[in-house]
C-alpha positions as CSV (number, residue, x, y, z in Angstrom):
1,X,0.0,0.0,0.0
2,X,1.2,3.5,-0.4
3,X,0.2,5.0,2.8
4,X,-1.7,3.5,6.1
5,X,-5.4,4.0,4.6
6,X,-4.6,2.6,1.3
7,X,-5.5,-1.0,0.1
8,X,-3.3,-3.5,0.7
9,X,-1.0,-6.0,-1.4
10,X,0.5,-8.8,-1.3
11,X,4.4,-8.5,-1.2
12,X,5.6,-12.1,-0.8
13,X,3.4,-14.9,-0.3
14,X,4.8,-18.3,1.5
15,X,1.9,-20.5,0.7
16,X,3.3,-20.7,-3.1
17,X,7.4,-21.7,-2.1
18,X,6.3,-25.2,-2.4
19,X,2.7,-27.3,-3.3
20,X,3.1,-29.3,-0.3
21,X,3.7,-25.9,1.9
22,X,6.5,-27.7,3.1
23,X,9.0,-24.4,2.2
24,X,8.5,-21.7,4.8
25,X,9.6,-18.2,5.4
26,X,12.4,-17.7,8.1
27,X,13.5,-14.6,7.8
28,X,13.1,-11.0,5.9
29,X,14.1,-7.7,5.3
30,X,13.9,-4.6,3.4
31,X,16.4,-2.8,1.9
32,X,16.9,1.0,3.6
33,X,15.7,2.4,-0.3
34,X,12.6,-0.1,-0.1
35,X,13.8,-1.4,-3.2
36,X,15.2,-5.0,-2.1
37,X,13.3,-7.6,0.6
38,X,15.9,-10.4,1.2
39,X,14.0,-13.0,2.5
40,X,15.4,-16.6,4.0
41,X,13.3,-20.0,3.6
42,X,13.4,-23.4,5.3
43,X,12.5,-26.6,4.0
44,X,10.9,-29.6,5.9
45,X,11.1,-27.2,8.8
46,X,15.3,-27.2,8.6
47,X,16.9,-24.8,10.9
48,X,19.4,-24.6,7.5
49,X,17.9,-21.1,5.4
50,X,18.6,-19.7,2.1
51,X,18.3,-16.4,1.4
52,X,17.1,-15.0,-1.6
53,X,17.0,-11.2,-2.8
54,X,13.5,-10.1,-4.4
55,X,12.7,-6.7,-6.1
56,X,10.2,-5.4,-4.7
57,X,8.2,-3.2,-7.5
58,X,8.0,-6.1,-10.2
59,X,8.2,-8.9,-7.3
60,X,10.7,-10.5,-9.4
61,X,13.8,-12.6,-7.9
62,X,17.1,-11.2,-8.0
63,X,19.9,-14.3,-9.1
64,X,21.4,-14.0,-5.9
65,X,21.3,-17.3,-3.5
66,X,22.8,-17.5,0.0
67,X,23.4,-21.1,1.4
68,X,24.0,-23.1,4.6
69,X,22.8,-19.9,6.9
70,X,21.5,-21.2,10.3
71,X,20.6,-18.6,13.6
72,X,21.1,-15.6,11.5
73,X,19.6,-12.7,10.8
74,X,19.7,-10.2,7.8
75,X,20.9,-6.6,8.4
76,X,21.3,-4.1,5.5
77,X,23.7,-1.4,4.8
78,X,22.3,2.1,4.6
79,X,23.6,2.4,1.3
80,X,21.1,-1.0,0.4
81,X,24.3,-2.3,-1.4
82,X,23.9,-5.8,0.5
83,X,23.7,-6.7,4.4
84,X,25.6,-8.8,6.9
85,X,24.4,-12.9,7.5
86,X,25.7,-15.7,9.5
87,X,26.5,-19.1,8.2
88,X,28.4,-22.1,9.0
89,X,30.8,-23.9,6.6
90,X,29.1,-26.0,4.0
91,X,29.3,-29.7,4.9
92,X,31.5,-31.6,3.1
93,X,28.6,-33.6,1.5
94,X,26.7,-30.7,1.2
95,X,25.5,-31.4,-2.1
96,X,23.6,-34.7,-1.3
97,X,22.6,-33.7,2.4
98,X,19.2,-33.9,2.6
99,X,19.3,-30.9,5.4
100,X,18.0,-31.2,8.4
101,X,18.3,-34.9,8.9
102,X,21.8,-34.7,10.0
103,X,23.0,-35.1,13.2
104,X,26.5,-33.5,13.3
105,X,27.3,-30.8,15.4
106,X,27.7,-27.5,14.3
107,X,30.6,-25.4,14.2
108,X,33.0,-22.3,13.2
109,X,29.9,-20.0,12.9
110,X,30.5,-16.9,10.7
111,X,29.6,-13.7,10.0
112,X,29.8,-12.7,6.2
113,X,29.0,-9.4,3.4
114,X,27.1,-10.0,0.5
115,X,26.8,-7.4,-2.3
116,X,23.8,-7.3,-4.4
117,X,24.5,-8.8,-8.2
118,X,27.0,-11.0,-6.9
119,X,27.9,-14.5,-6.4
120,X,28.5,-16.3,-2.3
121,X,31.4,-17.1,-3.1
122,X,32.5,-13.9,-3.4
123,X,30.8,-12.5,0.1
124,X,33.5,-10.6,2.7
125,X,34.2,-12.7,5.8
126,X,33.6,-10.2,8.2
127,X,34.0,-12.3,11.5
128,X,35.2,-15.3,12.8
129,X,37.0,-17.4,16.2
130,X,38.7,-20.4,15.2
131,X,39.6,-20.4,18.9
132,X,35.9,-20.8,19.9
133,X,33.9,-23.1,17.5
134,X,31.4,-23.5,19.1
135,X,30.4,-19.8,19.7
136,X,27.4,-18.5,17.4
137,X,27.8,-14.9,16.2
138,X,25.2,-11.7,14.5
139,X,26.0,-8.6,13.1
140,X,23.7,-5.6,13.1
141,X,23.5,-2.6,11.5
142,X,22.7,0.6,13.1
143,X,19.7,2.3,12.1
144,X,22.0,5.5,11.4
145,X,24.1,2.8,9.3
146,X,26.8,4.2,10.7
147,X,28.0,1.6,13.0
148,X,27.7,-2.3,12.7
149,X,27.6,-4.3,16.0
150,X,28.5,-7.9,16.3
151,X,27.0,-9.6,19.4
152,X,28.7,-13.2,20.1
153,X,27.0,-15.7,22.5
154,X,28.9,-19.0,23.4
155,X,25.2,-21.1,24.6
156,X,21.8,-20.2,25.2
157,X,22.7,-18.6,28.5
158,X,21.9,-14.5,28.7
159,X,24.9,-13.3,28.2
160,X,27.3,-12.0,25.1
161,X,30.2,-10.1,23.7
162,X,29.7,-6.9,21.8
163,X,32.5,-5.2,19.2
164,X,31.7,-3.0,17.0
165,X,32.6,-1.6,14.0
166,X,32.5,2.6,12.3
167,X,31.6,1.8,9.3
168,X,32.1,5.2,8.3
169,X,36.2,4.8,9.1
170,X,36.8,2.1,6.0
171,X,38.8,4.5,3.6
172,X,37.1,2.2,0.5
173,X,34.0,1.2,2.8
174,X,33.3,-2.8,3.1
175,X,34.2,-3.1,-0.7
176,X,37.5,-2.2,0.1
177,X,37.9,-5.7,2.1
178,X,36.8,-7.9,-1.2
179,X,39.6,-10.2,-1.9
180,X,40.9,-10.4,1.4
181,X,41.7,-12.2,4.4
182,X,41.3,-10.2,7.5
183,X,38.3,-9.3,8.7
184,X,36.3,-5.8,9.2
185,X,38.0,-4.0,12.0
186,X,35.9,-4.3,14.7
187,X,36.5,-2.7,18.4
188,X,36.0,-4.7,21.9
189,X,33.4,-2.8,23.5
190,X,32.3,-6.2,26.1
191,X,34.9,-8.9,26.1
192,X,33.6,-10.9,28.6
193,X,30.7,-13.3,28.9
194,X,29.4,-11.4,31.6
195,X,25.7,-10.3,31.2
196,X,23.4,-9.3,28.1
197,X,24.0,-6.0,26.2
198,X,21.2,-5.3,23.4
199,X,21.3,-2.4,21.6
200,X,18.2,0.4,22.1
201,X,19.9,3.5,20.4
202,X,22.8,6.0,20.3
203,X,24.0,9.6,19.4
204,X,27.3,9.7,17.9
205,X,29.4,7.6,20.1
206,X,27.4,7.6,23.2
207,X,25.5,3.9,23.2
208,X,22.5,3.1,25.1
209,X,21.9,-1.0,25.9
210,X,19.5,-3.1,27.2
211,X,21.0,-5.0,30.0
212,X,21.6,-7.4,33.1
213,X,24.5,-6.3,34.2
214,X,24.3,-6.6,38.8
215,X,20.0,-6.3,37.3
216,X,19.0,-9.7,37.2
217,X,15.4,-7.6,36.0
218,X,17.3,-5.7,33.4
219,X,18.2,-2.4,33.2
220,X,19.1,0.6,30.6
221,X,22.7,2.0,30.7
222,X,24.5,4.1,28.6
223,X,28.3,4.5,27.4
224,X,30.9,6.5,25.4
225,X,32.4,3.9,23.0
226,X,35.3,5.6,23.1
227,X,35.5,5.8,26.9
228,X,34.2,2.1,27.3
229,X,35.1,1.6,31.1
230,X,32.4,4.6,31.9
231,X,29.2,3.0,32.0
232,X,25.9,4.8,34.2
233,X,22.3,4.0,34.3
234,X,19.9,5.4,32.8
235,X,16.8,3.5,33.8
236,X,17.4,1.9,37.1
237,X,16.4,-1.7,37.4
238,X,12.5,-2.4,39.1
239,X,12.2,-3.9,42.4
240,X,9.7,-6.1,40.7
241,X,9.0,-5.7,37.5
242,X,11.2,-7.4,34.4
243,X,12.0,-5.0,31.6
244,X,11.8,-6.7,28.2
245,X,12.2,-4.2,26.2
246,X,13.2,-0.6,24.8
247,X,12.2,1.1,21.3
248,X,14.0,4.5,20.9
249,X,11.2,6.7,18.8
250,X,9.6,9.8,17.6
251,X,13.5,11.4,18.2
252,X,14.3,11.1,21.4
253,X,11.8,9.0,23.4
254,X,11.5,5.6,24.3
255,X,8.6,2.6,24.5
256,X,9.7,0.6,27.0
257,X,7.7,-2.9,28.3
258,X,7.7,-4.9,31.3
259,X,6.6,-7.7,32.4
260,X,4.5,-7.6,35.4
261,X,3.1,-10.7,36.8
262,X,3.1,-12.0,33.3
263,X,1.6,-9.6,31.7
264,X,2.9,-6.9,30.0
265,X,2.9,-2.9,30.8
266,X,3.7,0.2,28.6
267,X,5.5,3.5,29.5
268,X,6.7,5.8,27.3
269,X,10.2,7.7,28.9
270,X,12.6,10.3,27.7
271,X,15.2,8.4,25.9
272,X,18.1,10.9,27.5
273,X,17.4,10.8,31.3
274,X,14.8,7.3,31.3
275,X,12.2,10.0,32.9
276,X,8.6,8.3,33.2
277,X,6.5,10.8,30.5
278,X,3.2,8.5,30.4
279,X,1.7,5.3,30.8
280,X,0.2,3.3,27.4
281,X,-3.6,1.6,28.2
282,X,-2.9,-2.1,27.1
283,X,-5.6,-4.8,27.4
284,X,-4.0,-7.2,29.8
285,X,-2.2,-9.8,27.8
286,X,1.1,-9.6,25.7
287,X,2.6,-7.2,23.5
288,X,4.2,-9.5,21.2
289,X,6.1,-6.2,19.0
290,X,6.7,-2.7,19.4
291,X,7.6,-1.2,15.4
292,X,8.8,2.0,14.7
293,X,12.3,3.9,13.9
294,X,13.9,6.1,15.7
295,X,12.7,9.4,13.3
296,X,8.9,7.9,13.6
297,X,6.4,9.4,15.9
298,X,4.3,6.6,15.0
299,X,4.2,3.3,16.2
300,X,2.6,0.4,16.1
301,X,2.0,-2.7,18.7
302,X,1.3,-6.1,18.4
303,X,-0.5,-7.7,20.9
304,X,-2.9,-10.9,21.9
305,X,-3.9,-12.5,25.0
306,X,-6.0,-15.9,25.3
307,X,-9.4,-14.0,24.3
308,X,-7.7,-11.5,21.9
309,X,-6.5,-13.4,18.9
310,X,-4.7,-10.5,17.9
311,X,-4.4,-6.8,16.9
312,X,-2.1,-3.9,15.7
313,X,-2.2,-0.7,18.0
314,X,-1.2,2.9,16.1
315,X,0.0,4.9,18.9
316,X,0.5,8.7,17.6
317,X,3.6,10.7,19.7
318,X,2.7,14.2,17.9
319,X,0.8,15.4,20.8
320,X,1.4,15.9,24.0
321,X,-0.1,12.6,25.6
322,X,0.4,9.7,23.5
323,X,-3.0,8.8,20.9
324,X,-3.3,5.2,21.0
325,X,-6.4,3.5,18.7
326,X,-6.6,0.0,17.2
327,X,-5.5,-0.1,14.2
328,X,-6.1,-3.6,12.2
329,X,-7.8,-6.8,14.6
330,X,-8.1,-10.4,14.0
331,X,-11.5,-11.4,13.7
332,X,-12.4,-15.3,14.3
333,X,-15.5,-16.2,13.1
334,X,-17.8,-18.2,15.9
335,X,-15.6,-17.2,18.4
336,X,-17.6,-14.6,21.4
337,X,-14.9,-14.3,23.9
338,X,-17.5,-12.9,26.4
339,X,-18.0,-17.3,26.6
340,X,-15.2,-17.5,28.9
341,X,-12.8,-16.8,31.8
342,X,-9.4,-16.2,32.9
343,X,-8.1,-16.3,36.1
344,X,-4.6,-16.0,37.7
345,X,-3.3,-18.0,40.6
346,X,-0.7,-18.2,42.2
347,X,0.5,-21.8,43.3
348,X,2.9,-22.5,46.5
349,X,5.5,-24.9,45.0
350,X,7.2,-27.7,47.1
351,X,9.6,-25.3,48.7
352,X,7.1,-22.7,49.3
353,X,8.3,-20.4,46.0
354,X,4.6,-19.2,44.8
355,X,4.0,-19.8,41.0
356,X,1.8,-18.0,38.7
357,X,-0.3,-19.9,36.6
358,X,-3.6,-19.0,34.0
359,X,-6.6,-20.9,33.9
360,X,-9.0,-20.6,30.7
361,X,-12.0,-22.3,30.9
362,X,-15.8,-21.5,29.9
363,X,-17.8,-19.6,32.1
364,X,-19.6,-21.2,35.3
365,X,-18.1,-24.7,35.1
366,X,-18.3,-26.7,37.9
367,X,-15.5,-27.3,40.5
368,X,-16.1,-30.9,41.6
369,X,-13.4,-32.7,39.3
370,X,-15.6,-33.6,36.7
371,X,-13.4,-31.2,34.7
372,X,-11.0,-33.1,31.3
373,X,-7.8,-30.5,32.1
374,X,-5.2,-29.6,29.6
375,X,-1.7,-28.0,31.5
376,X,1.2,-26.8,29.2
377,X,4.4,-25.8,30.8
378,X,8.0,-24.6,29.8
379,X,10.3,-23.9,32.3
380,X,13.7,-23.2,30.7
381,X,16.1,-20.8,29.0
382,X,14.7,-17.4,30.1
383,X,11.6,-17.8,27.9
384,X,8.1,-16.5,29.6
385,X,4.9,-18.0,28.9
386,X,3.1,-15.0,28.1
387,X,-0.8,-14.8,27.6
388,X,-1.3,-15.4,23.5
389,X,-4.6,-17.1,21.8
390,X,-5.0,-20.9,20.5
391,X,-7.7,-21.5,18.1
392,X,-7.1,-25.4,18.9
393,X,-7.3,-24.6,22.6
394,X,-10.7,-22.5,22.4
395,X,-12.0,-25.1,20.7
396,X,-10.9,-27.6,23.2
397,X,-12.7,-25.8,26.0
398,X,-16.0,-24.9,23.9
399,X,-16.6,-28.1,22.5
400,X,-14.7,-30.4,25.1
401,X,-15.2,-28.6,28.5
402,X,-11.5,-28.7,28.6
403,X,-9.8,-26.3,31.4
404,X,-6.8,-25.2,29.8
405,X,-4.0,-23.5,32.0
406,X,0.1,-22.5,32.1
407,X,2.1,-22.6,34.5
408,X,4.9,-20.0,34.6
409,X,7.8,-22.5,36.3
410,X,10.8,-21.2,37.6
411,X,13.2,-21.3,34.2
412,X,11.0,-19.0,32.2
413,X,12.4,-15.3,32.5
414,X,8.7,-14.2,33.8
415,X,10.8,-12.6,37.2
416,X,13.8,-12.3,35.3
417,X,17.7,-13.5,35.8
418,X,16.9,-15.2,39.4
419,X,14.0,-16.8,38.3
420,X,15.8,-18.4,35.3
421,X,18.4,-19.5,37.2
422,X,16.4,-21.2,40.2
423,X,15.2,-23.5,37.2
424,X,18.6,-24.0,35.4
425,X,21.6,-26.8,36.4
426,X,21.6,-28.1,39.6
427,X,18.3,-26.6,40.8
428,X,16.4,-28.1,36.9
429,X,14.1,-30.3,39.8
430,X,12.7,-26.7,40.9
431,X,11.0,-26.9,37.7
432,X,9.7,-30.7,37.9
433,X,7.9,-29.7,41.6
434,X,6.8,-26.3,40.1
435,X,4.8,-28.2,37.4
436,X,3.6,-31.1,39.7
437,X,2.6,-28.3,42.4
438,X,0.7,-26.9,39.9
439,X,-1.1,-30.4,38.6
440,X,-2.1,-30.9,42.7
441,X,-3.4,-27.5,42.9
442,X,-5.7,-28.3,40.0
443,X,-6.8,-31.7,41.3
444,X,-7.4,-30.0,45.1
445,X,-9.1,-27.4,44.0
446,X,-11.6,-29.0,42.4
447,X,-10.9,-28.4,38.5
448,X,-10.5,-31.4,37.6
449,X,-9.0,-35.3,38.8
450,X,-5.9,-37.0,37.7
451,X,-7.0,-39.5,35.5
452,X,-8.9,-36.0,33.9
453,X,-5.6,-34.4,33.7
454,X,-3.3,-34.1,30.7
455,X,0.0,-32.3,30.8
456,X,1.8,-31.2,27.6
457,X,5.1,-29.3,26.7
458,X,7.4,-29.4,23.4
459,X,10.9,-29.0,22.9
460,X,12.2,-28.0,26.9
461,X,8.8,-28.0,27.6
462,X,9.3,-31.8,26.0
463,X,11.6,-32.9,28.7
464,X,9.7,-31.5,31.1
465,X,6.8,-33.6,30.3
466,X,9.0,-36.3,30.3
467,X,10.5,-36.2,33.5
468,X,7.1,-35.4,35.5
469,X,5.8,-38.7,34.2
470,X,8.7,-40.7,35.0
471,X,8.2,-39.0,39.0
472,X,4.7,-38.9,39.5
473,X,3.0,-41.4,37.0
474,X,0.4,-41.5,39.4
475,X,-1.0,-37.6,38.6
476,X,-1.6,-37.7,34.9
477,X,-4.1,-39.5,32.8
478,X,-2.0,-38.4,29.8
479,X,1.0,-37.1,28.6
480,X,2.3,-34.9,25.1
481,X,5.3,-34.5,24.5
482,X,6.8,-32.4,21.5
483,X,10.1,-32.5,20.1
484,X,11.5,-32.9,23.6
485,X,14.9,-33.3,24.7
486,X,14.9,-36.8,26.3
487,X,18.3,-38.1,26.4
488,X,20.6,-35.7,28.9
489,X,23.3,-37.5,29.0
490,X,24.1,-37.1,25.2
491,X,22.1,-33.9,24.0
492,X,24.7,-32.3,23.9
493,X,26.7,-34.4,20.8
494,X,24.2,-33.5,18.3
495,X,23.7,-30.3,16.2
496,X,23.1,-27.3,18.4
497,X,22.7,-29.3,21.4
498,X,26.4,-28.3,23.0
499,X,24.6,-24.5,23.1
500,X,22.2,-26.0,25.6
501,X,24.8,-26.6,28.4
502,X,23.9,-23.8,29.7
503,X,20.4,-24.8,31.0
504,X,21.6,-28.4,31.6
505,X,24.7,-28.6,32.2
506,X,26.7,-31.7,30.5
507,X,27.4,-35.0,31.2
508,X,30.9,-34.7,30.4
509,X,31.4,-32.8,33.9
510,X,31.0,-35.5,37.0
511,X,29.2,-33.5,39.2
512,X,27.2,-32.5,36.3
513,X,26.5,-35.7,35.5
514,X,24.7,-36.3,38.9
515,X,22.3,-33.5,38.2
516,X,21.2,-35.2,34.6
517,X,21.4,-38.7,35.6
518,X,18.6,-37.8,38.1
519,X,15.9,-36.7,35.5
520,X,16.6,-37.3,31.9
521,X,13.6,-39.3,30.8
522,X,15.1,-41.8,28.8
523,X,17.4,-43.3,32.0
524,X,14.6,-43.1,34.4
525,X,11.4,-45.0,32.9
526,X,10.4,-47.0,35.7
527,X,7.7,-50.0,36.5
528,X,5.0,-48.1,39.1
529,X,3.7,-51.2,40.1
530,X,7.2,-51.8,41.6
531,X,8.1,-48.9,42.8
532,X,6.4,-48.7,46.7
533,X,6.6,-44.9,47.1
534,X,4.6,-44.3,43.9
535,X,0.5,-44.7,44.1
536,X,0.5,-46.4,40.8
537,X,-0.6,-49.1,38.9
538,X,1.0,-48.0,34.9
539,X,2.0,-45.1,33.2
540,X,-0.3,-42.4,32.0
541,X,-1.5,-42.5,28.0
542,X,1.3,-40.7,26.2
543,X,2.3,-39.5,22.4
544,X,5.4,-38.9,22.1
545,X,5.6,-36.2,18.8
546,X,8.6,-35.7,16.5
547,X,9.4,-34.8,12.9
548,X,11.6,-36.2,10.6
549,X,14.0,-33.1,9.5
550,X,13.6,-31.7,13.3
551,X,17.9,-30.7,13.7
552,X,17.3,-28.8,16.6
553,X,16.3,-31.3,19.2
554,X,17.0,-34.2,16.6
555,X,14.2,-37.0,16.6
556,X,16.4,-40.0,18.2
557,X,15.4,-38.3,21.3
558,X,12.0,-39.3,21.5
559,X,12.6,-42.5,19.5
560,X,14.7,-43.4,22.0
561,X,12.4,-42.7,25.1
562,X,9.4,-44.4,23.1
563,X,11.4,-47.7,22.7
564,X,12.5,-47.7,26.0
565,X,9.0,-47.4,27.7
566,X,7.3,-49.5,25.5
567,X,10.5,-52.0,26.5
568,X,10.5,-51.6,30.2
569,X,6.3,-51.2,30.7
570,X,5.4,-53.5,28.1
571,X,7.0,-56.1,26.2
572,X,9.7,-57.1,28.8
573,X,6.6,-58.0,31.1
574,X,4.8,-60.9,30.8
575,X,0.7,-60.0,31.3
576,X,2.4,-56.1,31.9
577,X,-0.1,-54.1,34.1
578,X,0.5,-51.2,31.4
579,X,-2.6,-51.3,29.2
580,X,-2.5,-47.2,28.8
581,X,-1.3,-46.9,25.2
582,X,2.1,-45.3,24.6
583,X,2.6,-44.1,20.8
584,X,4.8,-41.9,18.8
585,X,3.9,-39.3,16.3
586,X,6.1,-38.7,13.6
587,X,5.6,-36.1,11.3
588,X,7.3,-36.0,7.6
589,X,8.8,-32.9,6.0
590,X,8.7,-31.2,9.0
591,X,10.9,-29.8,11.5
592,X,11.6,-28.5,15.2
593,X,8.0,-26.3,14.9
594,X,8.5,-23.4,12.6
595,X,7.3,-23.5,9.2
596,X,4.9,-26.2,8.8
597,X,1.9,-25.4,6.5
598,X,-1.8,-25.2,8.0
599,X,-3.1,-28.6,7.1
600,X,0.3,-30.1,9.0
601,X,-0.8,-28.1,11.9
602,X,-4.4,-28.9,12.1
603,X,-3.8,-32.6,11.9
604,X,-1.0,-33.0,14.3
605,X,-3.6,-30.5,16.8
606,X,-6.3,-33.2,15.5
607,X,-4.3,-36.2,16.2
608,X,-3.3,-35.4,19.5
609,X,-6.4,-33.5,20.9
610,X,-8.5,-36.7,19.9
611,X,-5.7,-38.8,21.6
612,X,-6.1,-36.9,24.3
613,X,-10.0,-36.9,24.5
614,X,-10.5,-40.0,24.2
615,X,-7.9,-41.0,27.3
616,X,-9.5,-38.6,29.2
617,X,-13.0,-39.5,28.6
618,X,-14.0,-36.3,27.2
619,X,-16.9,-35.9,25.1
620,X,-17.5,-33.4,21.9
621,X,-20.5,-31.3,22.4
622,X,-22.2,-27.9,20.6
């Protein structure tokens, strides 16, 4: 469209990459002149991209191919000449690799240039540590383009490096480096793995980051570049509340969010002294995006919750008090949110830590445990469970009765740095009690009972599931578990898994070793009706979900687990006591989560929903 209140076009459309919708969109981004959208794509749900360079008047493909980019993203030059990527070496049997079906760990990640018209094999190496293979790095581009900073993180942990680089100092500019072998001359700015630094803004040489830094609930701070051991604050950390994020906009202003109890706030501050100017009226839910540059006083704000499927505020900065209006809303067609409810609780844990959790439900059930129950949990590398709408789960509780809650463990960042941690290495069982805390709460209140109760987690989330059935097979009627990481002695020898050491530990490590051995579902499947301390008689119903080209969290994880219970419950027992089915689901062409086309998504929802309903005796009703 040419302005906001013009009709609207289709740039680049995903659903026609492939017939099977197999080929998904990853990544994208427009040139500074508007004239260029590089875009990435995934097949089969890869983590393994390519990037391609479209014209965006005619639509039309540009020649240009990037390969073998993983955990990148794509940052132009002001000057739209090309942009900055990160990529690892092609394998040596690249060319028949079907990708994503590998196993191999990844290494000697690398930041590269690539100019417009040209071939990859002519891209600049801009950056990379022989010394640290396993370190994973991202360059991005200022929106001044005067500066390009590179962050480097060695795990998944919150912490990185930052160098950066004046672009505006190359006497022949990034071309001048074609043909050679150093790389661009960047400056230490952090050198130590120390805390988070994300970039919010600057003027000239004076930076302004996002960080932990002694603010386990974040903070803003501000440095000279060129006086890097003088760092001040600019917006103190909260006692209570977790900054997420900071926008610098409309000149020199800020939109800053927090996270407060799980659910997201607004303020807008003076970007130079962090001064509160005004509060933003939010629904209560999650702001999922704050959009705008620096020289806009316009911006826009995604947000959803579970009733709100989602919507676009237009907040106008030209006035003195901030004009904020919807501006575009998803409409579901059926769906009256004024049906149901949401409620907040907050659940004492084993140790006594209370835990938030949501409960969604229609309105007026009944609280004698008549109720089927679905409870999804995470619990791991700093990642809050935010409020955010589920078609599949509104039908679930319309047409099932289903109760549908998550509980914010300890491991999610919903309280920031210290709450992460209390669910990370040696203290990963905080998260196990946190989730079955929360399971007992629902059965003692009255929402539902535990051969009613489902639990359900992918990826972390996986493993989570995993290990509360293996300790309290006694709680669950059923069990789904996506993608999960089931194997914790040897996670970390496969693709990206080494990055996860820093939520797990590793197995190499003695003491380390202790921790896993304790949980990891695949070396503690046990037979209940052997086990004296455990009230039960089998295992719940479980599915156990994977996909063939998942190289994240590669499948042998739960193909493993699913041959060991089915081993130790069932076959290796003559008349076995386990008559709860346990199955796998494996999905073709598909990956880790991202990218799967509609239809995949609505039959594995099918699929496990009915697996789920019909274990826990729940009827379909209008």
């Amino acid at each position: 469209m040419d302005n906001l209140d013009g009709k609207p076009e289709v740039l680049l459309d995903p659903n026609t990459f492939s017939e099977d919708g197999t080929v998904a969109l990853s990544i994208c981004a427009i040139s500074e002149d508007a004239k260029y959208l590089a875009y990435g794509i995934s097949s089969s749900g890869s983590d393994w991209v390519i990037i391609k360079v479209m014209r965006v008047q005619d639509k039309c493909d540009e020649p240009d191919t990037i390969s073998w980019v993983k955990f990148s993203k794509v940052s132009w030059t002001r000057d739209s000449k090309g942009f900055f990527y990160s990529r690892y070496p092609a394998p040596k049997n690249g060319e028949n690799l079907d990708a994503g079906r590998e196993t191999n760990v990844n290494l000697h990640h690398q930041v590269y240039y690539h100019f417009l018209g040209t071939d990859q094999s002519n891209d600049i190496l801009c950056w990379k540590d022989t010394e640290n293979p396993k370190h994973r790095h991202m360059a991005s581009v200022t929106e001044d383009g005067k500066y390009v900073l590179l962050y480097t993180f060695r795990n998944c942990d919150t912490v990185n490096k930052l160098h950066y680089c004046d672009l505006s100092t190359l006497p022949n500019g990034i071309e001048g480096y074609k043909g050679r072998s150093d790389a661009l001359p960047f400056n230490k700015l952090v050198d130590h793995f120390d805390a988070s630094y994300d970039y919010v803004a600057h003027n000239n040489s004076i930076f302004t980051f996002l960080t932990n830094k002694n603010a386990p609930k974040y903070k803003l701070v501000r440095v000279d570049v060129q006086k890097p051991d003088f760092w001040f604050d600019i917006i103190d950390e909260d006692e209570k509340d977790v900054l997420q994020s900071a926008v610098a906009v409309n000149g020199n202003q800020l939109i800053v969010s927090y996270l407060r109890d799980v659910k997201n706030v607004l303020q807008l501050r003076d970007l130079e002294t962090g001064v509160l100017l005004h509060h933003l009226p939010i629904d209560i839910g999650r702001v999922s995006g704050v959009s705008a540059r620096r020289k806009d006083n316009s911006v826009f704000i995604g947000f959803m919750n579970f009733l709100i499927p989602g919507l676009i505020y237009e907040c106008n900065l030209k006035g003195e008090v901030p004009d904020l209006k919807v501006f575009r809303e998803i409409v579901v067609p059926g769906f009256d949110r004024t049906e149901f409810q949401v409620n907040q609780v907050f659940v004492p844990s084993k140790d006594g830590v209370k835990i938030p959790m949501f409960i969604v439900s229609r309105k007026n059930i009944s609280l004698d445990g008549s109720n089927p129950c679905l409870l999804f949990g995470y619990g791991g590398f700093n990642v809050s469970l935010t409020p955010s709408f589920s078609a599949a789960r509104v039908v679930l509780a319309k047409h099932l009765g289903v109760v549908f809650c998550i509980a914010n463990i300890r491991g999610g960042g919903e309280y920031g740095e210290e709450w992460y941690k209390a669910g990370a290495l040696s203290r990963k069982q905080n998260c196990f009690d946190d989730f079955i805390s929360a399971a007992e709460y629902l059965v003692t209140s009255g929402y539902t009972q535990p051969h009613k109760l489902c639990i359900e987690g992918g990826s972390n989330g996986g493993l989570l599931v995993g290990a509360c059935v293996n300790q309290r097979p006694d709680l669950f009627g059923c069990a789904l578990a996506h993608v999960g990481v089931m194997d914790m002695l040897r996670f970390h020898k496969f693709t990206i898994g080494h990055a996860w050491t820093s939520d797990f530990g590793c197995s190499d490590k003695e003491e380390e070793f202790q921790w896993l051995i304790k949980y990891s579902p695949l070396h503690n499947v046990r037979r209940p009706w052997e086990q004296f301390a455990i009230k039960a008689y089998q295992y719940p119903s479980i599915m156990l979900l994977t996909a063939d080209h998942d190289d994240r969290v590669v499948p042998l994880h739960s193909l493993k687990l699913l041959a060991t219970m089915q081993y130790v419950l069932c076959t290796s027992v003559a008349k076995s006591p386990q008559t709860n089915p346990i199955i796998g689901r494996i999905e073709r062409k598909a990956g880790h989560g991202c990218g799967r086309p509609t239809q995949k998504l609505i039959d594995e929802a099918a699929d496990r929903y009915a697996f789920m309903a019909k274990e826990l005796g729940a009827s379909w009703f209008e």
